[in-house]
Wavefront OBJ file of the C-alpha trace (Angstrom):
o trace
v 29.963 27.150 -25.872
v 32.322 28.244 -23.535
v 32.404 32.236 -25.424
v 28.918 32.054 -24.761
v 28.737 31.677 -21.104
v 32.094 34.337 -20.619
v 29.413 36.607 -22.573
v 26.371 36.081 -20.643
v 28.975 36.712 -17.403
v 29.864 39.214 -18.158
v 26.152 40.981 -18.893
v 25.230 39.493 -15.559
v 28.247 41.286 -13.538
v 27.630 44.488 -15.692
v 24.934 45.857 -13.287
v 26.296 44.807 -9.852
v 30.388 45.492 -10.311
v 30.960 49.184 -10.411
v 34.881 48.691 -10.384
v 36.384 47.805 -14.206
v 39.386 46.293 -12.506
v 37.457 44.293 -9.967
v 35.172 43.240 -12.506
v 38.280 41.861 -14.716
v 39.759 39.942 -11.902
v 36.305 38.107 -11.152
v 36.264 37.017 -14.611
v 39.541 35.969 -15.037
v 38.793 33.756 -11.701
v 35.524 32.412 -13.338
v 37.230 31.283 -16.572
v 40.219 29.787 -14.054
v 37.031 28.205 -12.545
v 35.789 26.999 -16.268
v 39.090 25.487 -16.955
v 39.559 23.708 -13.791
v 36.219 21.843 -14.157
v 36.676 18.245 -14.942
v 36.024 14.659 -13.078
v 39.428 14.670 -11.517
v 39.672 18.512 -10.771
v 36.730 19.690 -9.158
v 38.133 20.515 -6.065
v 40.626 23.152 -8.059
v 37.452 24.321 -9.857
v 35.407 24.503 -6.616
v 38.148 27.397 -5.266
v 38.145 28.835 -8.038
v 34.284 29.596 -8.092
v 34.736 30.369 -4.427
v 36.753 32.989 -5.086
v 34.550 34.881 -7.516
v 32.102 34.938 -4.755
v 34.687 36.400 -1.798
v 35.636 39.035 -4.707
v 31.514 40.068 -4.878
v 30.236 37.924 -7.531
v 27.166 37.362 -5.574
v 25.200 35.391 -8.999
v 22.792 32.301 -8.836
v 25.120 31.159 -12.211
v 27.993 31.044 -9.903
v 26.481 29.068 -6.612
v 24.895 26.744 -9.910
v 28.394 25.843 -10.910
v 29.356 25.127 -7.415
v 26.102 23.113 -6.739
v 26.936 20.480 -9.900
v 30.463 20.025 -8.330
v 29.222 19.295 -5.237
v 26.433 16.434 -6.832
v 29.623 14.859 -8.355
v 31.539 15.130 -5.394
v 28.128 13.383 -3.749
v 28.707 16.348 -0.765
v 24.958 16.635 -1.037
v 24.264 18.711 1.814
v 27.033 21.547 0.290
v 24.986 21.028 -3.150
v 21.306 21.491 -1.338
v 22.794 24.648 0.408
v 24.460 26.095 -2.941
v 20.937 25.593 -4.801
v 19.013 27.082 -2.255
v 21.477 30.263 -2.461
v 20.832 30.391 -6.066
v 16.812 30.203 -5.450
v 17.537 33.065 -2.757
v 19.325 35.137 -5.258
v 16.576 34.183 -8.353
v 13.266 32.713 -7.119
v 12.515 32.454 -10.756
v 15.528 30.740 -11.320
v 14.390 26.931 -12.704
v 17.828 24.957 -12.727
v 18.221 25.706 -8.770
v 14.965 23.642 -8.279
v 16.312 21.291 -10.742
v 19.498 21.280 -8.991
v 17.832 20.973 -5.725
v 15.643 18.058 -6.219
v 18.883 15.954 -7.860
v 20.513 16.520 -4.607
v 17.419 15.466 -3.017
v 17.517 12.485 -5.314
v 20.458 11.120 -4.555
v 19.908 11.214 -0.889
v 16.677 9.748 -0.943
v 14.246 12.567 0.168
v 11.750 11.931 -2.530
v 8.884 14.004 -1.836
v 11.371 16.557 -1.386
v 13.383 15.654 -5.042
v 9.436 15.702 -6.627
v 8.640 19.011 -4.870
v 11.769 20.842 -6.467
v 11.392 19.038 -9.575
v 7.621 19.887 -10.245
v 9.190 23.806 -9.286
v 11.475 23.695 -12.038
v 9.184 22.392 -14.585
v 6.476 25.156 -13.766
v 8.722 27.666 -14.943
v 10.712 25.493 -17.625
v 7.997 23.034 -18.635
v 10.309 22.545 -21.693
v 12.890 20.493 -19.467
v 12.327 16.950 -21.116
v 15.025 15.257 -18.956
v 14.244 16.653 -15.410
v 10.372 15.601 -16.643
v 11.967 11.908 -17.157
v 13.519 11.720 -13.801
v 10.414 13.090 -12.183
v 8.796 9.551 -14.027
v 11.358 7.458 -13.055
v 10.208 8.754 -9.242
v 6.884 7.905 -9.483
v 7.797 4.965 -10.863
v 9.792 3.792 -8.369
v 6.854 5.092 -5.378
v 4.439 2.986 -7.319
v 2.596 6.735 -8.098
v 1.088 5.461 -11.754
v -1.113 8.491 -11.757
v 1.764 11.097 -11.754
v 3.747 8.701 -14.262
v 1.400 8.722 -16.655
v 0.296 12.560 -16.658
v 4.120 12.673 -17.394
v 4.431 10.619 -20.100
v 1.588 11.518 -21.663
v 2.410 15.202 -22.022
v 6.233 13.764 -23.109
v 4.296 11.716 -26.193
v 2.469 15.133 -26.833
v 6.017 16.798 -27.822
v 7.497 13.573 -29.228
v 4.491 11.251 -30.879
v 6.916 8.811 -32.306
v 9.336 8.246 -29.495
v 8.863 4.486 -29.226
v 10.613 4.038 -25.658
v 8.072 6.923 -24.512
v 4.706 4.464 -25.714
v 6.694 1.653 -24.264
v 6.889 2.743 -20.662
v 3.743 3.976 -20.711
v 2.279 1.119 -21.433
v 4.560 -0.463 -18.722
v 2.670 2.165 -16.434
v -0.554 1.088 -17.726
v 0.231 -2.631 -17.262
v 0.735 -2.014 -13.756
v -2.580 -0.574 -13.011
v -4.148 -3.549 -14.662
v -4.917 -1.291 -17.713
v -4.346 -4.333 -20.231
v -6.110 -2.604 -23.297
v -4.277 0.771 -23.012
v -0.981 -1.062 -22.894
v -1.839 -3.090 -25.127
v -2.163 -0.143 -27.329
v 0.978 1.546 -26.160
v 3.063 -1.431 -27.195
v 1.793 -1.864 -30.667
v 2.678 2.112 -31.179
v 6.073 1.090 -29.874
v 6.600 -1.573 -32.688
v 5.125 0.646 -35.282
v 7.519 3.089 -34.786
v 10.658 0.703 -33.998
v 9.898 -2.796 -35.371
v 12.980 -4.240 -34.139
v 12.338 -3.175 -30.678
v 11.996 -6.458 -29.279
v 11.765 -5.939 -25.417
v 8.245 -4.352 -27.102
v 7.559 -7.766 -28.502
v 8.316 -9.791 -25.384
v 6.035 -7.397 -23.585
v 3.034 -8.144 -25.553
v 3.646 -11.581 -25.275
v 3.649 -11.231 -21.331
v 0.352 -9.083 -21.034
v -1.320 -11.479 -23.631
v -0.363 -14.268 -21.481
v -1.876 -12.251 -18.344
v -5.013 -11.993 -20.401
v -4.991 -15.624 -21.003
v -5.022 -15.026 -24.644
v -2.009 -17.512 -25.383
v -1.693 -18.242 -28.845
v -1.289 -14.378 -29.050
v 1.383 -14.815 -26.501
v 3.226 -17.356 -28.209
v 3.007 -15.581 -31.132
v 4.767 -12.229 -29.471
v 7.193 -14.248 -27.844
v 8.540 -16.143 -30.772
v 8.836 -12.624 -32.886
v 10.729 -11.503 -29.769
v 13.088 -14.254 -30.551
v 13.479 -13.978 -34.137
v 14.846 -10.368 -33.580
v 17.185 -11.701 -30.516
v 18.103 -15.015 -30.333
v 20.046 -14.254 -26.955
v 16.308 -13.297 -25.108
v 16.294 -15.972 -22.292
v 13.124 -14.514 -20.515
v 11.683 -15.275 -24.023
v 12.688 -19.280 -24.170
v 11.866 -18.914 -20.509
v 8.063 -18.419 -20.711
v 7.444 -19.937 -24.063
v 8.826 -23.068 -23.100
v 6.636 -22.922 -19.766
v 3.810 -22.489 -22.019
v 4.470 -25.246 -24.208
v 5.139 -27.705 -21.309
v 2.196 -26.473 -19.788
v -0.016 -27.684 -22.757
v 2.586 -30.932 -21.981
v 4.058 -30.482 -25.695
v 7.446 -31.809 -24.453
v 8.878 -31.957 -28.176
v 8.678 -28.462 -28.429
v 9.747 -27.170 -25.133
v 13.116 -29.506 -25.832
v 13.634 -27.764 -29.318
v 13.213 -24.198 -27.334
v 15.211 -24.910 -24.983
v 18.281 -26.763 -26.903
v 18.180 -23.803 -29.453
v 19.097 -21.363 -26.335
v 21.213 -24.116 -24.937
v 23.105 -23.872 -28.505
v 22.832 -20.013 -28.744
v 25.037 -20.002 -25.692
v 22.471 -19.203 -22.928
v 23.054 -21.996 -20.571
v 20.775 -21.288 -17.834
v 20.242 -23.352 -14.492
v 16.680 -23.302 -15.210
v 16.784 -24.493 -19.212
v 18.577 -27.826 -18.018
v 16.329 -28.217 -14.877
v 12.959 -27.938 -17.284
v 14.863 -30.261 -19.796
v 15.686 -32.733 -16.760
v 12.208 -32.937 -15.706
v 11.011 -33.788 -18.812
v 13.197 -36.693 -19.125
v 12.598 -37.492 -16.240
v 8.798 -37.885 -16.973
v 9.805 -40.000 -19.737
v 11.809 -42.572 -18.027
v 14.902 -41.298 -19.830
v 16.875 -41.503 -16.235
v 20.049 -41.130 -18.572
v 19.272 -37.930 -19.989
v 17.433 -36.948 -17.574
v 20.852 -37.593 -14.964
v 23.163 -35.351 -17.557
v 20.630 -32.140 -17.711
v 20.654 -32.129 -14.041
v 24.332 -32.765 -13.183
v 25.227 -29.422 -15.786
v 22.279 -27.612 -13.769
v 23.947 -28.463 -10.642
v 27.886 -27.557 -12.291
v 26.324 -23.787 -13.409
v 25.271 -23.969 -9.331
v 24.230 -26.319 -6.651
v 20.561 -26.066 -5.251
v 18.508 -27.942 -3.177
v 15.705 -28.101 -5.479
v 17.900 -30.054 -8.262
v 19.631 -31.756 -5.556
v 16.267 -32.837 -4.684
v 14.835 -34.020 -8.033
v 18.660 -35.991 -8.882
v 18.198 -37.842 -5.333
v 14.062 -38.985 -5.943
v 15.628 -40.096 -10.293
v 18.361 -42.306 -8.309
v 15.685 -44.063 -6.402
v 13.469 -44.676 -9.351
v 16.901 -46.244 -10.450
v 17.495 -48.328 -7.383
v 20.616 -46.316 -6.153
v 19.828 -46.023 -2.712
v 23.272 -44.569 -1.605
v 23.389 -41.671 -4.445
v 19.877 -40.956 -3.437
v 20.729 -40.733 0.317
v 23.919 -38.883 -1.099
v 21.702 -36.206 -2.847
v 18.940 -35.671 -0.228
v 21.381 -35.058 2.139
v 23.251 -32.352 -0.055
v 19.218 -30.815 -0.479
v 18.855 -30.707 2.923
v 22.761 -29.307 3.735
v 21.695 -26.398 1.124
v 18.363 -25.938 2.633
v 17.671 -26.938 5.851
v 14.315 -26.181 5.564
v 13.549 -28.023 2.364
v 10.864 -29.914 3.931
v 10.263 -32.457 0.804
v 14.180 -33.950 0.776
v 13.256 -34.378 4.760
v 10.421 -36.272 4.147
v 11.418 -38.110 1.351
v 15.054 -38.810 2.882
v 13.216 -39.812 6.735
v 10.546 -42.076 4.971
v 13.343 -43.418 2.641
v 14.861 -44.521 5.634
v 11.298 -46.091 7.323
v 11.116 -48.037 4.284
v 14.226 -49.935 4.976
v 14.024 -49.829 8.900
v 17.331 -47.757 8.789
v 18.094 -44.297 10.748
v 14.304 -45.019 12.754
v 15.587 -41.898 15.077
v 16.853 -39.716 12.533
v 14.400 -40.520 10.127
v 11.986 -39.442 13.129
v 13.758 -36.158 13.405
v 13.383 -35.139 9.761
v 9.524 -35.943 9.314
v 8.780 -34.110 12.151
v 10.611 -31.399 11.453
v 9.142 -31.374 7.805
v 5.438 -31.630 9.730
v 7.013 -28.529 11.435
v 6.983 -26.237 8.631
v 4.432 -27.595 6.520
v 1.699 -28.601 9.567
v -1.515 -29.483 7.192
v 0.498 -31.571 4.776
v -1.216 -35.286 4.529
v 2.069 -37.034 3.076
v 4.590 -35.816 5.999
v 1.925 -36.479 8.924
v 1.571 -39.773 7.185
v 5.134 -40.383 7.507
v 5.276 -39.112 10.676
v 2.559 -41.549 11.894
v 4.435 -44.162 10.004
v 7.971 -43.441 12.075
v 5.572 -44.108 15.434
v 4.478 -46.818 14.420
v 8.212 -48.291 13.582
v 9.192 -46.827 17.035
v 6.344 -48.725 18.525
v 4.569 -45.933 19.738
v 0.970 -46.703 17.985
v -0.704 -43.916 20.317
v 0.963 -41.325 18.256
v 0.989 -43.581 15.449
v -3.096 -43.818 15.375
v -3.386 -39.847 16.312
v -1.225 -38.721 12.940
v -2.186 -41.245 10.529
v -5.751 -40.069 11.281
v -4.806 -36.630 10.717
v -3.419 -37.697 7.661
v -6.441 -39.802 6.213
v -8.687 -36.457 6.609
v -6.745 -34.265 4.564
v -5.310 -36.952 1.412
v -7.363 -39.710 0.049
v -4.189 -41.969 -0.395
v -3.642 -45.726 -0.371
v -0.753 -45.546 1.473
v -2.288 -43.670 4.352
v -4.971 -46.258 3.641
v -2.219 -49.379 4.276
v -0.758 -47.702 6.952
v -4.100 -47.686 9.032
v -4.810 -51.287 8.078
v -1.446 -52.529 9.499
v -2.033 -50.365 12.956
v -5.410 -51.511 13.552
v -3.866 -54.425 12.699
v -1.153 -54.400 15.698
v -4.114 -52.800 17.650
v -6.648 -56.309 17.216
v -9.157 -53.464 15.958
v -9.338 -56.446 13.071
v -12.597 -55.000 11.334
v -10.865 -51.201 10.949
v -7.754 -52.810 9.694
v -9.466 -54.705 7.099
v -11.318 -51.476 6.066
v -8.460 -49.826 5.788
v -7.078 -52.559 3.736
v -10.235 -52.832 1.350
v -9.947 -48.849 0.543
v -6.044 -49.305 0.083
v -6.436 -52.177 -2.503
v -9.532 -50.989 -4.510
v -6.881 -47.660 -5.567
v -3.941 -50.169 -6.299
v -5.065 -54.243 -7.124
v -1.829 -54.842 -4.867
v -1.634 -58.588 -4.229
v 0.311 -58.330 -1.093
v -3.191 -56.045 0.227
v -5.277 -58.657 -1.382
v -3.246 -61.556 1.200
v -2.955 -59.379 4.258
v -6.758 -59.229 4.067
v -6.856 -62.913 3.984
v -4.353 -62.620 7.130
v -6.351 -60.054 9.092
v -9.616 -62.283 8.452
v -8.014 -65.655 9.575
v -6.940 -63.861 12.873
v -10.422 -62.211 13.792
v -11.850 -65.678 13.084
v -9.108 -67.069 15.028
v -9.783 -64.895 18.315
v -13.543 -65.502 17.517
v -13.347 -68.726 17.882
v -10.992 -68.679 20.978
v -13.607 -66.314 22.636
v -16.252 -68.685 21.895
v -14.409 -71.970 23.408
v -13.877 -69.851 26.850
l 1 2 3 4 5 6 7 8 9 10 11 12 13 14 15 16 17 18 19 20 21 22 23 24 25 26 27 28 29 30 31 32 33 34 35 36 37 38 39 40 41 42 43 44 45 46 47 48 49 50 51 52 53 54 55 56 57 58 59 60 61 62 63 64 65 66 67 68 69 70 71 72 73 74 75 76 77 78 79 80 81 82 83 84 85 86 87 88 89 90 91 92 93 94 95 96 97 98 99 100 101 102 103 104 105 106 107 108 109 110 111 112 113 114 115 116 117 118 119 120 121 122 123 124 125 126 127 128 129 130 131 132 133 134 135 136 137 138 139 140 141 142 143 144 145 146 147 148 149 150 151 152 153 154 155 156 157 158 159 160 161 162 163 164 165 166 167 168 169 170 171 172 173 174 175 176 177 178 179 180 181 182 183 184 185 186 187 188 189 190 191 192 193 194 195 196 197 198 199 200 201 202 203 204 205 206 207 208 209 210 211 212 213 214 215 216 217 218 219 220 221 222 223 224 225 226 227 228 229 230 231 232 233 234 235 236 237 238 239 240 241 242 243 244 245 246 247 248 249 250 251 252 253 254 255 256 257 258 259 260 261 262 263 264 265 266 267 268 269 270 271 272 273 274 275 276 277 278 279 280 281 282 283 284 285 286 287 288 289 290 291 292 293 294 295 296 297 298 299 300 301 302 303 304 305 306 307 308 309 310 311 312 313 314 315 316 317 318 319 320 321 322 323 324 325 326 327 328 329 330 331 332 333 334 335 336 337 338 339 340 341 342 343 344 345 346 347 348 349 350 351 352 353 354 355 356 357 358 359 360 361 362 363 364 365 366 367 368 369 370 371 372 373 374 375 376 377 378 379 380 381 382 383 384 385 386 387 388 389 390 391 392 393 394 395 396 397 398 399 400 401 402 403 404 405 406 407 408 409 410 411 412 413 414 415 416 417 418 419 420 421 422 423 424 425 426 427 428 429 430 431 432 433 434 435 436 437 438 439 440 441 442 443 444 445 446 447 448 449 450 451 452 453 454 455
């Protein structure tokens, strides 16, 4: 290779170098230049190629050569004004636009890198690789259009590159062109039928077509050709506990577990499920190893509300607490923490604090304003109490909410409200203690009744 270029240099000095001596000292200097070139001596090359140039070797080859050191060197204003030389020198000249719009690349000018780019493949259209950056650069500017006339005219010269069908129908998937990429993908498989990152994107535009057995059936042959593909136990077990097939998002799941992928998210999904099925145990051991690969205030969260199903009051308060340390603004561990406490008329100020806080960031939700109507009315303060539990009844249908009213038109003498609320609260739960309080709030209307009717 290296004859080759020495050869062409020495036809392209032939017409410009009228002294023989001259001519033999710019060569030598070039070929120093050659020799010099290298990752760690670029600088030594860089003089070297300077020097041809002070000696009159005035060639677009030459400022070329100078422009690549300077892209490694990432001195891309020296490379920009060494590939404009050579375009000075050679209009014509297709690696100085391809030289240019790298260096226009790497410092983030990308209409001007896609400018140069589009330069050099007018007059080398043959330039697969500067044609693949150009894609990557539309790509990355969301410019589909562009893309795909790219990649199109790259499948023209290469019909059975599978990577080539595959991004394009990437490109097609992201203008909602489902059918096209659909197509794109398939010709990816039939020309690489182990390419599974082909198989796992079926499986994701199926699912986005809501076709899902087709999607199920993509994703598992993703698996069977890698085992290791966690975005592929990932959304196949969502599916599957979507469809509430537990059984079979465990075995996914495990099998990954087992294949050494032990993600945060596999033991959180298996937690949850074990959760639903009362198995606190298991459910306590899939969370804890979440929480050991790293701490969040999600499972932090869903470990605090398993230890009050279990009656552990202080691990729950423990856990909430460590939610709420990791996100301050995780508005259900405030809630459930600051109602936790109104249950047990414990922390009535603090508890106030974190409900209204929670009714701070999530303003239209029924269960916080509920609460925080409940922490008025522990405070006392039935004004407020009446004014968010009201709020609350209009946006949940809850028997709670329901209760809540009862007992404030309760404390209010407002004995026929109360004992509507009451009737709405038991007819959603058969709750005997409802069932006697309504007995209660009757006895006392007929009580003040009566007492009216003696004065």
């Amino acid at each position: 290779m290296k004859k080759f270029l020495i050869f062409g240099l020495v036809i392209i000095f032939s017409g410009c170098i009228t002294s023989k001596v001259k001519k033999d000292i710019i060569l030598k200097t070039y070929i120093s230049g050659l020799l010099y070139e290298g990752e760690k001596e670029n600088i030594e090359a860089l003089k070297e190629f300077e020097k041809v140039i002070k000696e009159g070797g005035d060639d677009p080859y030459i400022y070329l050569k100078i422009g690549d050191i300077y892209l490694k060197e990432k001195n891309f204003k020296k490379a920009i004004e060494s590939f404009n030389k050579v375009i000075r020198i050679d209009p014509e000249n297709s690696e100085g636009y391809f030289g240019l719009g790298l260096a226009y690349l790497f410092n983030k000018k990308y209409k001007l890198a896609i400018d140069n780019l589009e330069k050099g493949l007018k007059l080398s259209p043959e330039k697969d690789s500067f044609r693949l950056i150009l894609c990557d650069i539309y790509l990355n500017l969301n410019n589909y259009k562009m893309a795909e006339t790219h990649y199109k005219f790259l499948i023209d010269q290469y019909p059975k590159n599978f990577l080539l069908h595959y991004n394009l129908g990437k490109i097609y998937e992201n203008q909602k062109k489902f059918n096209e990429a659909e197509k794109e993908y398939l010709e990816s498989i039939k020309y690489s039928p182990s390419f599974w990152q082909a198989y796992l994107s079926l499986g994701m535009l199926y699912q986005k077509k809501g076709e899902i057995e087709k999607a199920k059936e993509y994703y598992e042959k993703s698996l069977k050709i890698n085992n290791l593909n966690k975005v592929a136990y990932s959304l196949l077990s969502l599916i599957y506990y979507s469809e509430k097939n537990d059984e079979k998002v465990k075995e996914l799941l495990l099998t990954a577990i087992n294949n050494g992928l032990k993600e945060k998210e596999f033991y959180d999904i298996l937690g949850s499920i074990y959760f639903d099925e009362k198995n606190y145990g298991m459910a306590e051991t899939y969370f804890n190893e979440s929480i050991k690969i790293k701490d969040s205030s999600d499972t932090r969260f869903k470990i605090g509300i398993l230890y009050d199903k279990i009656g552990d009051f202080d691990k729950m308060e423990e856990n909430m607490k460590k939610a709420i340390e990791l996100d301050p603004n995780n508005s259900l561990a405030l809630n459930y923490l600051g109602y936790s406490y109104l249950l047990k008329d414990k922390n009535i100020n603090q508890a106030y604090e974190m409900i209204k806080k929670a009714c701070k960031i999530e303003p239209n939700n029924g269960a916080y304003l509920d609460s925080l109507g409940w922490a008025y009315y522990k405070m006392g303060d039935y004004k407020n109490a009446k004014k968010y539990l009201e709020k609350a009844v209009k946006l949940e249908e809850d028997p709670e909410i329901y209760e809540h009213l009862g007992y404030l038109y309760y404390q209010l003498k407002d004995y026929e409200r109360a004992i509507f609320y009451f009737i709405k609260a038991y007819e959603k739960t058969n709750k005997k203690e409802i069932k006697d309080v309504i007995e209660k709030v009757k006895n006392s209307m007929k009580n003040e009744t009566s007492g009216k009717n003696k004065r």
